[in-house]
C-alpha positions as CSV (number, residue, x, y, z in Angstrom):
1,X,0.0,0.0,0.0
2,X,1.1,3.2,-0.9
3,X,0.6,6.6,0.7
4,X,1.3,10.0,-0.8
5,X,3.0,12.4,1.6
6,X,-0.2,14.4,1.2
7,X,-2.3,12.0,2.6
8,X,-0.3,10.8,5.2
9,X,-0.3,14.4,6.4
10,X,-3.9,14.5,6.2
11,X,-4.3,11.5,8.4
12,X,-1.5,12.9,11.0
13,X,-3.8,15.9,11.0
14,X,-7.1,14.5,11.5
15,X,-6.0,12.1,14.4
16,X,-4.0,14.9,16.2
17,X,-7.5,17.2,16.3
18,X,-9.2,16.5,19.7
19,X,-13.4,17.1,19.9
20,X,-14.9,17.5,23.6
21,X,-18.0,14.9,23.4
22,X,-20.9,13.6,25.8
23,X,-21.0,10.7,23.3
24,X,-20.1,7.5,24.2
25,X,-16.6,6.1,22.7
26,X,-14.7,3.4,22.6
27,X,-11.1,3.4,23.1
28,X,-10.0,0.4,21.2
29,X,-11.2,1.8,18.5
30,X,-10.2,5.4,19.3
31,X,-6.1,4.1,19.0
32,X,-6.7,2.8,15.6
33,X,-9.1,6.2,14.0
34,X,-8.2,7.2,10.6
35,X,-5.1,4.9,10.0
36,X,-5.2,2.5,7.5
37,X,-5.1,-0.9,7.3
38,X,-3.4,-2.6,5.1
39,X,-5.3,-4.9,2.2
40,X,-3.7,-6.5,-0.6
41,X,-0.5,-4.8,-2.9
42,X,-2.5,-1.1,-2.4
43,X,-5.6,-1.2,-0.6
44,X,-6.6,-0.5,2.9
45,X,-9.8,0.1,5.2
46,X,-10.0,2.7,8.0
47,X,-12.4,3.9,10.1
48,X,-13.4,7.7,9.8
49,X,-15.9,8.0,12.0
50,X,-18.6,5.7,14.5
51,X,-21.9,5.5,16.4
52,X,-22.9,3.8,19.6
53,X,-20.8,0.8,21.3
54,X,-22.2,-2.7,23.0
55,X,-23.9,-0.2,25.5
56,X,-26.5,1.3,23.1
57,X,-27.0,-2.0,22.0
58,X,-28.7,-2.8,25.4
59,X,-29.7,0.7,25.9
60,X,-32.1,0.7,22.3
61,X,-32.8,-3.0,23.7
62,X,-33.9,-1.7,26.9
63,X,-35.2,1.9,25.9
64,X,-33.7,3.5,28.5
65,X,-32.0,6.7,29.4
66,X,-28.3,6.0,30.3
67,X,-26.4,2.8,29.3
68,X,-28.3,-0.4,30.0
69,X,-27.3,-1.8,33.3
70,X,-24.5,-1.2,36.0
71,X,-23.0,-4.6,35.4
72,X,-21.2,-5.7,32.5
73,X,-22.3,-9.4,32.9
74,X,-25.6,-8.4,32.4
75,X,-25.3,-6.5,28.9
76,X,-23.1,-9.4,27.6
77,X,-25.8,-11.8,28.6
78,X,-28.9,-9.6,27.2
79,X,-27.0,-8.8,23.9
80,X,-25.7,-13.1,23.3
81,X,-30.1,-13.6,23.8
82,X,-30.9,-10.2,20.8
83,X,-27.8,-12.5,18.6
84,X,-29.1,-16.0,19.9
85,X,-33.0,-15.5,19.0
86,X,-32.3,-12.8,15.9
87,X,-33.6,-9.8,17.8
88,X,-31.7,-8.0,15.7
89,X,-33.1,-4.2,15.3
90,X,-31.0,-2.9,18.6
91,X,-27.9,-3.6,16.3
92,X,-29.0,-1.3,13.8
93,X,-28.7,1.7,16.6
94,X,-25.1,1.5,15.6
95,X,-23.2,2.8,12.5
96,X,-19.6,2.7,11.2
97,X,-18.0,4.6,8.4
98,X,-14.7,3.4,6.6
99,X,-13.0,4.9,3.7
100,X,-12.1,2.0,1.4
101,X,-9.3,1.4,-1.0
102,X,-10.4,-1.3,-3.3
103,X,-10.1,-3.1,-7.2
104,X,-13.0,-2.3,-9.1
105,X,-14.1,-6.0,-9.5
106,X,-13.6,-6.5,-5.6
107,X,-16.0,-3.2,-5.6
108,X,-18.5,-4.6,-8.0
109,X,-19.0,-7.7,-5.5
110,X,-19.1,-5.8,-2.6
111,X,-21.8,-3.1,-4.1
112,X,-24.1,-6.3,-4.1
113,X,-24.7,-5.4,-0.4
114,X,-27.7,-2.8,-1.0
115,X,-28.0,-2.3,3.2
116,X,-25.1,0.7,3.1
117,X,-25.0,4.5,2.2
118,X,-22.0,4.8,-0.5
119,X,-20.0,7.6,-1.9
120,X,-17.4,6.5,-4.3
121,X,-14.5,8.5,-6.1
122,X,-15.5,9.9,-9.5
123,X,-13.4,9.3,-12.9
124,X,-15.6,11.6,-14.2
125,X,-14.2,14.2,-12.3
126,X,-10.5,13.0,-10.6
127,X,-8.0,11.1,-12.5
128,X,-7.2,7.7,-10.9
129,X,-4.0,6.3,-9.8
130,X,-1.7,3.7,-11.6
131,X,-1.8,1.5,-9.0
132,X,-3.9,-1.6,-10.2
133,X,-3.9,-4.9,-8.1
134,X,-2.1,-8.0,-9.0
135,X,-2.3,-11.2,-7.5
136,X,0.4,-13.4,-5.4
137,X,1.4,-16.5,-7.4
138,X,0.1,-18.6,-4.6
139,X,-3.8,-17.1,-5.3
140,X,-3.8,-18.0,-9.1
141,X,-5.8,-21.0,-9.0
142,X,-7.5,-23.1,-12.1
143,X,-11.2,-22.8,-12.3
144,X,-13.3,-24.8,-10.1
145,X,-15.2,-27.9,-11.8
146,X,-17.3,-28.3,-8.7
147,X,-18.1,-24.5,-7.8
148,X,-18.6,-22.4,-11.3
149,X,-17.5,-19.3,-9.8
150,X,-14.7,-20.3,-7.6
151,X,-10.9,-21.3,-7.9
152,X,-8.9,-24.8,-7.3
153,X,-5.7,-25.6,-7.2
154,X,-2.9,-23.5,-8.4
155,X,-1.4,-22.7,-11.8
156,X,2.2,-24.3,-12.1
157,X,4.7,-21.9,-11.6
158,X,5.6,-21.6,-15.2
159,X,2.0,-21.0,-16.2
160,X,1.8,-18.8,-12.9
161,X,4.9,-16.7,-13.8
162,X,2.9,-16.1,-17.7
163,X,0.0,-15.1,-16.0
164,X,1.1,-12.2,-13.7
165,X,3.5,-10.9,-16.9
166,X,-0.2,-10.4,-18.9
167,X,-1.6,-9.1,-15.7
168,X,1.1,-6.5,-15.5
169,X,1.6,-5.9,-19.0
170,X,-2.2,-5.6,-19.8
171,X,-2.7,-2.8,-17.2
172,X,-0.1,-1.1,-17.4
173,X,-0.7,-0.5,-21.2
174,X,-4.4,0.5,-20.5
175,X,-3.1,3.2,-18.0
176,X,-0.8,4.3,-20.6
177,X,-3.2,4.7,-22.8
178,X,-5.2,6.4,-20.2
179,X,-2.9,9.4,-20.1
180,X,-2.7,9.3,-23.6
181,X,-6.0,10.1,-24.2
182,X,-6.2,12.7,-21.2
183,X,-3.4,14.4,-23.1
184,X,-1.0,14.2,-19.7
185,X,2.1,12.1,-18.6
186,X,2.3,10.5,-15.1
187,X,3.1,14.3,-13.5
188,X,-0.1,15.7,-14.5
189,X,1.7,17.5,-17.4
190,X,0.9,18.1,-21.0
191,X,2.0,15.5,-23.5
192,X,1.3,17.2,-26.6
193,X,0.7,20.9,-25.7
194,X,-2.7,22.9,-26.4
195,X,-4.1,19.7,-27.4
196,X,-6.8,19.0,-25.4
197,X,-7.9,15.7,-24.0
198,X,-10.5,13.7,-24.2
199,X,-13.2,14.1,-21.1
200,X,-11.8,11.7,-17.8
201,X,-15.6,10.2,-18.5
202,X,-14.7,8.5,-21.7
203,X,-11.5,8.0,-21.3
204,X,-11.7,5.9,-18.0
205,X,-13.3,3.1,-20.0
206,X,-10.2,1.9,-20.8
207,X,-9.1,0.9,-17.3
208,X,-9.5,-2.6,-16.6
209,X,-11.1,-4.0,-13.3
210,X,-7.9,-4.9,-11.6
211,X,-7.2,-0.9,-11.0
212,X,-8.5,0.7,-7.6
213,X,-11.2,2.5,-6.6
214,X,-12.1,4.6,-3.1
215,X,-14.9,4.8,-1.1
216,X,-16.6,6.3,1.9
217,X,-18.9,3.0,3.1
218,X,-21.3,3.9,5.9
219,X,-23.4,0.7,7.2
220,X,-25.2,-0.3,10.8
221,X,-24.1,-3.1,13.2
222,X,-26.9,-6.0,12.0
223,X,-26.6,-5.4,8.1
224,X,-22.5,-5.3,8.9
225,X,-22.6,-8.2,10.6
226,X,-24.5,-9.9,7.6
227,X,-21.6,-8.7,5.1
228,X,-18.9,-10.7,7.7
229,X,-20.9,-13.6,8.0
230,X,-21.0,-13.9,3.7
231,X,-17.2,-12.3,2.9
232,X,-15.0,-13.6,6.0
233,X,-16.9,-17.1,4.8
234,X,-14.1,-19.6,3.5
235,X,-16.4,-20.4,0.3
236,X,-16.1,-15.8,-0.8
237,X,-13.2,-14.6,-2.9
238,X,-10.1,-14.3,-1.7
239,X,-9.7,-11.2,-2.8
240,X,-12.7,-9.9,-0.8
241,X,-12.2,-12.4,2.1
242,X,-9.4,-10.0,3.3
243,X,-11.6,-7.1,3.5
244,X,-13.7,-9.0,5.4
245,X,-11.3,-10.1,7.8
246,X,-10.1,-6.8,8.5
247,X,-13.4,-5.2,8.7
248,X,-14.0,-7.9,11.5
249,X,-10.8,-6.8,13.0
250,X,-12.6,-3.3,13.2
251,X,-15.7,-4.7,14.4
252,X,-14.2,-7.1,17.6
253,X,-12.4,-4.0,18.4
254,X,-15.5,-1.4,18.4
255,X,-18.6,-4.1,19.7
256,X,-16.6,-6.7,22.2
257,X,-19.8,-8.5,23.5
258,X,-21.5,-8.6,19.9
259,X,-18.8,-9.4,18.1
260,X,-18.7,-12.6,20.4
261,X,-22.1,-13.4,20.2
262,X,-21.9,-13.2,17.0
263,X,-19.3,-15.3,16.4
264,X,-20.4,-18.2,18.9
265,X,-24.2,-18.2,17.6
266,X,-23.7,-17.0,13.4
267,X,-20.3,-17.9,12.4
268,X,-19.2,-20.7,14.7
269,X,-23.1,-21.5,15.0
270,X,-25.3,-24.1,13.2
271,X,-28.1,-24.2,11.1
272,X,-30.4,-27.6,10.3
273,X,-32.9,-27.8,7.8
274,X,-36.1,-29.9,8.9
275,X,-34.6,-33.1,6.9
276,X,-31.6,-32.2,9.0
277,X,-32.9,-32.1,12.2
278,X,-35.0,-35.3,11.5
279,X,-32.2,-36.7,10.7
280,X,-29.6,-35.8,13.7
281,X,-32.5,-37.1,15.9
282,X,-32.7,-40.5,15.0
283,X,-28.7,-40.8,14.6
284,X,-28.8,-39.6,18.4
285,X,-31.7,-42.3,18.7
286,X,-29.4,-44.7,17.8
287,X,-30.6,-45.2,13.9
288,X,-28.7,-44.9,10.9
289,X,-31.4,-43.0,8.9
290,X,-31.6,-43.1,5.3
291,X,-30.8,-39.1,4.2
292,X,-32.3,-40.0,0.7
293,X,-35.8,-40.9,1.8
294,X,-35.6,-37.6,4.7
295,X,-35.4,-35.6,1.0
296,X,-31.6,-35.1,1.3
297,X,-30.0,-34.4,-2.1
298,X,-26.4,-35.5,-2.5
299,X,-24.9,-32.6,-1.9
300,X,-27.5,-31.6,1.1
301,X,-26.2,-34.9,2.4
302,X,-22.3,-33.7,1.8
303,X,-23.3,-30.6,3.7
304,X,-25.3,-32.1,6.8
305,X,-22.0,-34.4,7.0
306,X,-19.4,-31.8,7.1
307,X,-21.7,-30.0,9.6
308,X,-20.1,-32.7,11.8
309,X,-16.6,-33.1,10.5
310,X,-17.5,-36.3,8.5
């Protein structure tokens, strides 16, 4: 990740500014404001600014006036029953913003999650970097005969070594081109003098998805929790995975109790289907039932089984 001494300055400045609040905060999360986190070869997530803690999640729970109760024990154990029986609306009395530096085709996946207020950068109006993402050899895997939009094992190192040579070699010539038709070289200066360039809007079609894009990403507790639960999920992208994990970084840091409940009861937790349950009660009955006949298709039955580390 790379950081221009511009914005570097801008983030010294914003975390050395000091507001006098009657808000709650939260300190964990106070250390890490505005810096970046490193994601991929250039990207990063970082939180810009935040709304109500555990407490408010017991306090819009409880409707009361100050924070829910005077024991912590108590607000744990409330907040584990909202995660454990899908109360979920006292999460949403939370909110988080991050500023996002992402590839394009990691954005287009991510946009898929309609629950968050978005602001992204403009190629209509700024003039993106040349910084485009490539992936580490060990990522370039062979499509996926079982799952159609996933990867298997990897390329060999010869083939791997071929690939990330196009990978380079194609973006680089498409930001090339890029400046080309804006009429400027990489310092913002005129190639051909008082030609004019074409307009940033037609010429940013020429950028291919692996370049990076910026966003401001504003989003509540539940519906962020419901992103995790989908991107930090071993069958999402890789290349998305990572945002995910660092976003649930973030999240352990700013909502302790939740993040645990969440964890034991969504993430670590399991869900049965009817046929399922049917199923796990007569193997506890001592019956070996027939999954077919319960309506189990083959890969429901792969599924249940793995539920159990078979």
């Amino acid at each position: 990740m790379r950081m221009t001494p511009e914005q570097e300055a801008e983030i010294r400045a914003a975390r050395e500014v000091k507001h006098e609040t009657r808000r709650p905060t939260v300190p964990a999360l106070e250390e890490i404001l505005f810096d970046p986190i490193p994601v991929l070869d250039h990207g990063f997530v970082r939180v810009i600014d935040y709304m109500g803690d555990d407490a408010a999640i017991v306090q819009a729970a409880r409707v009361s006036y100050g924070k829910g109760t005077k024991k912590v024990s108590e607000d744990r154990g409330l907040i584990r029953y909202l995660m454990r029986h899908r109360h979920t609306t006292p999460l949403e009395m939370c909110e988080i913003k991050l500023h996002c530096k992402l590839p394009i085709f990691v954005a287009r996946q991510w946009i898929r999650h309609r629950t968050a207020n978005v602001n992204e950068i403009s190629a209509r109006y700024s003039i993106l970097d040349r910084e485009f993402y490539v992936p580490r050899e060990a990522d370039l895997g062979v499509q996926s005969v079982a799952n159609r939009q996933g990867r298997a094992e990897t390329l060999s190192p010869e083939r791997a070594a071929q690939v990330l040579k196009l990978l380079r070699d194609d973006s680089t010539q498409a930001y090339d081109h890029y400046l080309d038709m804006l009429n400027l070289d990489d310092d913002g200066k005129e190639i051909r003098p008082g030609e004019p360039g074409l307009a940033r809007e037609l010429a940013r079609m020429n950028l291919t998805l692996a370049y990076y894009t910026q966003w401001y990403w504003k989003i509540d507790l539940h519906n962020l929790l419901h992103f995790l639960s989908l991107r930090i999920d071993d069958h999402a992208q890789e290349e998305i995975r990572v945002y995910g994990q660092a976003i649930a970084e973030i999240t352990k840091r700013w909502v302790p109790h939740a993040w645990e409940a969440f964890v034991d009861f969504r993430l670590q937790g399991m869900h049965l289907s009817r046929a399922e349950h049917e199923a796990l009660r007569r193997m506890l009955a001592g019956e070996d039932p027939d999954l077919t006949r319960l309506g189990l298709s083959k890969r429901e039955q792969e599924e249940f089984k793995k539920k159990f580390g078979k």
